[in-house]
C-alpha atoms as a printed R data frame, in Angstrom:
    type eleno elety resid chain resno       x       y       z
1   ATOM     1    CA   UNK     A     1  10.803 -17.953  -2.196
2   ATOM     2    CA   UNK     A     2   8.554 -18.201   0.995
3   ATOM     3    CA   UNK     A     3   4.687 -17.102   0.069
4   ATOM     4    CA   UNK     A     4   3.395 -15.010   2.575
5   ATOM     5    CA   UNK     A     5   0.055 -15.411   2.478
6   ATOM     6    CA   UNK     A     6  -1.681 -18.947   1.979
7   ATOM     7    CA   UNK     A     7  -5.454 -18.631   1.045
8   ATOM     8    CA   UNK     A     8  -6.095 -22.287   1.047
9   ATOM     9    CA   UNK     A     9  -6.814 -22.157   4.967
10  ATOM    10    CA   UNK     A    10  -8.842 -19.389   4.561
11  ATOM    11    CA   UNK     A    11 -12.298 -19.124   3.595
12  ATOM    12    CA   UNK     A    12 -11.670 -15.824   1.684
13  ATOM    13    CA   UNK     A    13 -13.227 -14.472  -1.716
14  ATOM    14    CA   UNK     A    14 -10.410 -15.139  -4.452
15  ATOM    15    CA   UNK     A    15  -8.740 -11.932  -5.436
16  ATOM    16    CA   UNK     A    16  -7.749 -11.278  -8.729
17  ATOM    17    CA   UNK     A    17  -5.118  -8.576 -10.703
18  ATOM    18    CA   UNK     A    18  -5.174  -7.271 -14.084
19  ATOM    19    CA   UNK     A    19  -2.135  -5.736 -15.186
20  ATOM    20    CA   UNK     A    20  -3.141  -3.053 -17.420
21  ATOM    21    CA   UNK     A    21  -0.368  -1.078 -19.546
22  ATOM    22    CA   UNK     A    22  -1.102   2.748 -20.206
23  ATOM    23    CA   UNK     A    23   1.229   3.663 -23.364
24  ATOM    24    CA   UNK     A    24   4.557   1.791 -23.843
25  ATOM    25    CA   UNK     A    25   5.752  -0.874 -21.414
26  ATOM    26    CA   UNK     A    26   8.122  -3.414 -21.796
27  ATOM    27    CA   UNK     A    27   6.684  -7.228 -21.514
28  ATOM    28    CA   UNK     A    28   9.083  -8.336 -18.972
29  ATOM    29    CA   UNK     A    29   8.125  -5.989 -16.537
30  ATOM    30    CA   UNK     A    30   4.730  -6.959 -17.197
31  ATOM    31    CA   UNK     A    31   5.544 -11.222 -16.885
32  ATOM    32    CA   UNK     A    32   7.702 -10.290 -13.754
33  ATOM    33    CA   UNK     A    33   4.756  -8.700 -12.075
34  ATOM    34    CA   UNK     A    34   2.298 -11.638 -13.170
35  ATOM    35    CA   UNK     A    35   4.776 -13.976 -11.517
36  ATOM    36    CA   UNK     A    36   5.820 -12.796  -8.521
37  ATOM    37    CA   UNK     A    37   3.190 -10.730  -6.981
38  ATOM    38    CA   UNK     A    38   1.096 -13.845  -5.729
39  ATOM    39    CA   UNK     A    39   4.311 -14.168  -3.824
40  ATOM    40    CA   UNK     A    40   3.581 -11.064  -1.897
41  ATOM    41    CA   UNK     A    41  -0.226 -10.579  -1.594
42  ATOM    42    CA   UNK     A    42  -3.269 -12.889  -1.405
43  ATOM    43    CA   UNK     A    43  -3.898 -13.338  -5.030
44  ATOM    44    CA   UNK     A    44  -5.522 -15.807  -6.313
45  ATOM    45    CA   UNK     A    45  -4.772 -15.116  -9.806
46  ATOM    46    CA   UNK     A    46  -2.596 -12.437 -12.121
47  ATOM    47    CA   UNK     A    47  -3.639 -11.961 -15.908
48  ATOM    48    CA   UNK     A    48  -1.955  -9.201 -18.310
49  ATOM    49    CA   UNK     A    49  -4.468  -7.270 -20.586
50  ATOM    50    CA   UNK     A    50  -4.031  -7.891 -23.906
51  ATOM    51    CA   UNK     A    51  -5.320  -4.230 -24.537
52  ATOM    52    CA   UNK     A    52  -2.758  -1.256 -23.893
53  ATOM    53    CA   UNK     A    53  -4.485   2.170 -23.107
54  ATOM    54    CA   UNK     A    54  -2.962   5.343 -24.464
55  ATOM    55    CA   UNK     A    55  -1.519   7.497 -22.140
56  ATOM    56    CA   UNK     A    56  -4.506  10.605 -21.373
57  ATOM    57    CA   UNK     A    57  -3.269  13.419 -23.125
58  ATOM    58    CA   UNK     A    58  -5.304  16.033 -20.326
59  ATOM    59    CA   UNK     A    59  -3.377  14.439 -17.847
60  ATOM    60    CA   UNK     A    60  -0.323  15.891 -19.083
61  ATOM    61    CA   UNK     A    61   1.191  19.534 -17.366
62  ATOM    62    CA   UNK     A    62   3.281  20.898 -19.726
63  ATOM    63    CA   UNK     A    63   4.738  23.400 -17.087
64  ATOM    64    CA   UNK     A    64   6.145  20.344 -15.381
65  ATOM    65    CA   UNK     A    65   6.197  17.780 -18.209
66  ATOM    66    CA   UNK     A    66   4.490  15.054 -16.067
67  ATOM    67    CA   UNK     A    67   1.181  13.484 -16.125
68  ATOM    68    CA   UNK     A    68  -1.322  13.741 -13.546
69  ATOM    69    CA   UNK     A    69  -1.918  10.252 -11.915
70  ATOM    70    CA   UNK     A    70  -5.578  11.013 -10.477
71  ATOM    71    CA   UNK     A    71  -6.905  11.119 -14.289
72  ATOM    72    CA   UNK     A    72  -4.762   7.806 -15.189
73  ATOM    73    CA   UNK     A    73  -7.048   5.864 -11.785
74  ATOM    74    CA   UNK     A    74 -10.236   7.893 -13.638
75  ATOM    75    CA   UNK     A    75  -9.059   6.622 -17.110
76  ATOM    76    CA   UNK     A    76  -8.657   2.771 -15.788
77  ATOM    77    CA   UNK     A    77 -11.905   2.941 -13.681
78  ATOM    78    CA   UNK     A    78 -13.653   4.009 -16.946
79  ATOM    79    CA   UNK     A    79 -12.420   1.475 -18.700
80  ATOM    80    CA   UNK     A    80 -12.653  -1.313 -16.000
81  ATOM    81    CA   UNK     A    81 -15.303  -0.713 -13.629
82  ATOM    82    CA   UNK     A    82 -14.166  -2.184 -10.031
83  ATOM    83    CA   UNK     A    83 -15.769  -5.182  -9.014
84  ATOM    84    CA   UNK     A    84 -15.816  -7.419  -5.687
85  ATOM    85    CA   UNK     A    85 -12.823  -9.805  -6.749
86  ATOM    86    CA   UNK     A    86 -10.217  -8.031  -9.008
87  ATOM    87    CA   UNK     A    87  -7.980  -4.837  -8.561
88  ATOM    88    CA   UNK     A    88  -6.657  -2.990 -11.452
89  ATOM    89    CA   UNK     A    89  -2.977  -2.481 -11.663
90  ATOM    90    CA   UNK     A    90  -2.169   0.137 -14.298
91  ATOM    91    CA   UNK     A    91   1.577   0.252 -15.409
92  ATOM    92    CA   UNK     A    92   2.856   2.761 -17.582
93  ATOM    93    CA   UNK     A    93   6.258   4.422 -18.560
94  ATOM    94    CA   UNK     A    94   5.585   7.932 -18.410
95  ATOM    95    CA   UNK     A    95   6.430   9.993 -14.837
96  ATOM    96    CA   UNK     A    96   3.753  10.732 -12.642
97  ATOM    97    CA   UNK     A    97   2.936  13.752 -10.099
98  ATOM    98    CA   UNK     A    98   0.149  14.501  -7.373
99  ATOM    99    CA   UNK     A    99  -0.843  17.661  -6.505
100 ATOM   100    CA   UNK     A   100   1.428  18.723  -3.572
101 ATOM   101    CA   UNK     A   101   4.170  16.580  -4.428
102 ATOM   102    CA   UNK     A   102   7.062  16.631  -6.504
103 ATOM   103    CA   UNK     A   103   6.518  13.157  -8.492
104 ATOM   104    CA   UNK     A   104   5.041  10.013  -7.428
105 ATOM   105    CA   UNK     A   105   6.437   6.014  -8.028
106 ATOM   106    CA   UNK     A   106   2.495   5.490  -8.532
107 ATOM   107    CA   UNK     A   107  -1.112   6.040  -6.760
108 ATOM   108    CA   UNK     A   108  -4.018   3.697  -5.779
109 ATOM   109    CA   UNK     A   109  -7.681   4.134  -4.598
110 ATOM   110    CA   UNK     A   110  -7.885   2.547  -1.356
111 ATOM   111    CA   UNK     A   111 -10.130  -0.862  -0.720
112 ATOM   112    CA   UNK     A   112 -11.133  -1.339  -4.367
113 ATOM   113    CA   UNK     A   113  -8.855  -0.112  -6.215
114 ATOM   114    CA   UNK     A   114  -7.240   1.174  -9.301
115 ATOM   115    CA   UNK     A   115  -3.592   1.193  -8.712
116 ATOM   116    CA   UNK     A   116  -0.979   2.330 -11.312
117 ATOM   117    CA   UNK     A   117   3.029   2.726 -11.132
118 ATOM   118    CA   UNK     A   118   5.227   4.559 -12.879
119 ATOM   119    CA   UNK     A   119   8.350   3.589 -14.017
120 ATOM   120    CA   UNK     A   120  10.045   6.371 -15.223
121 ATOM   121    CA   UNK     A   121  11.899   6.882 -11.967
122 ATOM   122    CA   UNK     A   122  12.311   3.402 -10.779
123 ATOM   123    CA   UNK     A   123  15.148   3.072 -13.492
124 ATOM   124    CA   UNK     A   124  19.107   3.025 -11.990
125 ATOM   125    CA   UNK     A   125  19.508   4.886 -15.805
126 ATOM   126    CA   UNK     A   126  17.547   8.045 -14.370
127 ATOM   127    CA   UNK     A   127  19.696   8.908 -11.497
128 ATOM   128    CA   UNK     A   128  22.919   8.523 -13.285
129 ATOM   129    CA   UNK     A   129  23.567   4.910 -12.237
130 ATOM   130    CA   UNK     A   130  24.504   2.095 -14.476
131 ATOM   131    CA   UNK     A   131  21.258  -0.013 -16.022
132 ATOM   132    CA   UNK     A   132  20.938  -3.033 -12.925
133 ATOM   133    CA   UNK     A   133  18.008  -4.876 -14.417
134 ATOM   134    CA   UNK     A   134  17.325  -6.715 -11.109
135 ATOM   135    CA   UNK     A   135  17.262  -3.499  -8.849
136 ATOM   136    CA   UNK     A   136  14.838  -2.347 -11.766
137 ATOM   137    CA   UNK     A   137  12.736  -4.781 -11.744
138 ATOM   138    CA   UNK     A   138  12.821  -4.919  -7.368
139 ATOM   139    CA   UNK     A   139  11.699  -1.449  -7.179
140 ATOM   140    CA   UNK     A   140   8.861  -2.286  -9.868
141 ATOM   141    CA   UNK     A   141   7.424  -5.199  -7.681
142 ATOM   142    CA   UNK     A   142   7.857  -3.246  -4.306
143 ATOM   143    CA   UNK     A   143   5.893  -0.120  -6.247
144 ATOM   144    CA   UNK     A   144   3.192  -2.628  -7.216
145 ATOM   145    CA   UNK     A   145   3.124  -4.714  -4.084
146 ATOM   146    CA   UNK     A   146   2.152  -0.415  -2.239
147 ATOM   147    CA   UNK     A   147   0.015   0.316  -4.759
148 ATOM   148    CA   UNK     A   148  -1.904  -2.539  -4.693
149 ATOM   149    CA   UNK     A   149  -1.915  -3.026  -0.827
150 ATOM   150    CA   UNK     A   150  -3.524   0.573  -0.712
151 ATOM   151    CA   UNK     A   151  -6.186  -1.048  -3.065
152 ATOM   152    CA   UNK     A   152  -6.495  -3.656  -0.479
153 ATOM   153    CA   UNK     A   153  -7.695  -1.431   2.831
154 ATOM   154    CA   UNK     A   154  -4.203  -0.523   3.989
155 ATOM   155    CA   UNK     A   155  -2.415   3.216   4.901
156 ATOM   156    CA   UNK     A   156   1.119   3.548   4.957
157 ATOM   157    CA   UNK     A   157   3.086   1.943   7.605
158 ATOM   158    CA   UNK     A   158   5.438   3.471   9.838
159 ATOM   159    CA   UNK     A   159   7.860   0.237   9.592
160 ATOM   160    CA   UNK     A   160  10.771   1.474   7.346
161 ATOM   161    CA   UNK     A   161  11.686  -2.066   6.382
162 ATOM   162    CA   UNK     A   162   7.203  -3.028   5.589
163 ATOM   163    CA   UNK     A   163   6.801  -2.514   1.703
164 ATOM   164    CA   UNK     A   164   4.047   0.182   2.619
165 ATOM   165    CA   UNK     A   165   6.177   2.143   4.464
166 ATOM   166    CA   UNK     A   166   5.899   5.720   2.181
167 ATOM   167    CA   UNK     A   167   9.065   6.031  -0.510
168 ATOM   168    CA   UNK     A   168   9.510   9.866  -0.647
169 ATOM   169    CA   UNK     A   169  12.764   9.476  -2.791
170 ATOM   170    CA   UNK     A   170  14.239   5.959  -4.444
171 ATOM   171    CA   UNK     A   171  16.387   5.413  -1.662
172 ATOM   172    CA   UNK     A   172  13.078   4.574   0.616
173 ATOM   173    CA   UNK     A   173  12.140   2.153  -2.028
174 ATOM   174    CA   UNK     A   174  15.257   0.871  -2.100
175 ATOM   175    CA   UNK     A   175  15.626   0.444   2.028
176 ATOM   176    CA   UNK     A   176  12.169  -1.038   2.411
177 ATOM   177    CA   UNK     A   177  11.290  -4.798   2.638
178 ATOM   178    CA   UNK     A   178   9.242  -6.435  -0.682
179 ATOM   179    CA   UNK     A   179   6.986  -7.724   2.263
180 ATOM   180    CA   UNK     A   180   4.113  -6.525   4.057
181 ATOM   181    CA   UNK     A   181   5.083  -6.608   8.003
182 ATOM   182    CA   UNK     A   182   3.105  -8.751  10.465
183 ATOM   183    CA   UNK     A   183   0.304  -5.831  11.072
184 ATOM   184    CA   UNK     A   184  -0.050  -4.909   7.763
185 ATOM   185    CA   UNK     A   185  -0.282  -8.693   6.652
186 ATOM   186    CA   UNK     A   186  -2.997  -9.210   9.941
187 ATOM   187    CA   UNK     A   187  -5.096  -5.798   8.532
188 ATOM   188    CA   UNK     A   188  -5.556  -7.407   4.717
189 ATOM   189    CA   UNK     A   189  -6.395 -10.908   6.078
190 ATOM   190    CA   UNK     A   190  -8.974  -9.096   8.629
191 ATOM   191    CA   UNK     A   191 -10.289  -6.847   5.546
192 ATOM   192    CA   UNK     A   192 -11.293  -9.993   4.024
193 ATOM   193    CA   UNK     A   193 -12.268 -11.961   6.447
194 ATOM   194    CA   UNK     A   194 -14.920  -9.208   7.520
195 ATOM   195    CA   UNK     A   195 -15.992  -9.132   3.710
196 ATOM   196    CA   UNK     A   196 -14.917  -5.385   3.273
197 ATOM   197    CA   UNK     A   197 -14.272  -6.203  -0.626
């Protein structure tokens, strides 16, 4: 697999991602993110917390029977205060809404981060579908690979096929590229290079 972003010609400050679970997740969704997201953003290194956060329990609406994702960012910024170098990746199981919207695959704080996914709805198993570990585990990485590009300076993209392109239902996620396109790839690199983290 091609890497798309090569920090050994730039002079850049190393970027870092914790993956952080919130409640139950499963560790090979965890070990998949650690290995492949370098693949897809400039990281210079991916750890997995040893720690696992419960999931809030005022985050939870028990009118819709989701959890709030603005209080699960609050919960992991508590707990990890951003710094320069590392981004926050919060992964949990449970599904997650914004106000205004039906459900969200996950949220992020843009330029510094959190980030968390969700992936309760990411799962062939919740639309009716037979269990296709590999599409899971695609739609987990493209999730994280948004989520974390929002952390890194950038807005959604209007390229259908660019990984930040928004995902309003599955099929979006499932249509879109892993990749960031050429001008989303150009904004990060110009983020850092201008020392915005």
């Amino acid at each position: 697999m091609r890497k798309c972003f090569s920090l050994k010609h730039l002079s850049l400050i190393e970027l870092r991602v914790l993956i952080l679970s919130i409640g139950s997740v499963e560790s090979r969704v965890l070990e998949a993110l650690k290995l492949r997201l370098p693949a897809f953003l400039p990281l210079e290194e991916v750890t997995i917390s040893g720690n696992v956060l419960k999931v809030p329990e005022d985050a939870y609406d028990p009118i819709r029977r989701q959890y709030r994702s603005s209080r699960m960012l609050s919960m992991i910024s508590d707990y990890r205060p951003p710094v320069d170098d590392e981004r926050v990746l919060g992964v949990t199981g449970v599904d997650l809404y914004a106000p205004g919207l039906n459900f969200v695959f996950g949220e992020a704080l843009s330029f510094r981060g959190p980030a968390i996914i969700s992936t309760y709805r990411l799962r062939p198993e919740y639309y009716g579908m037979p269990t296709d570990e590999g599409l899971f585990l695609e739609r987990v990485l493209k999730e994280a690979v948004h989520e974390l590009g929002h952390a890194l300076g950038l807005g959604h993209c209007k390229n259908h096929r660019c990984v930040m392109f928004f995902s309003n239902s599955i099929l979006d996620t499932d249509r879109k590229g892993m990749q960031l396109c050429g001008l989303c790839h150009a904004k990060v690199l110009e983020n850092l290079k201008g020392g915005i983290f």
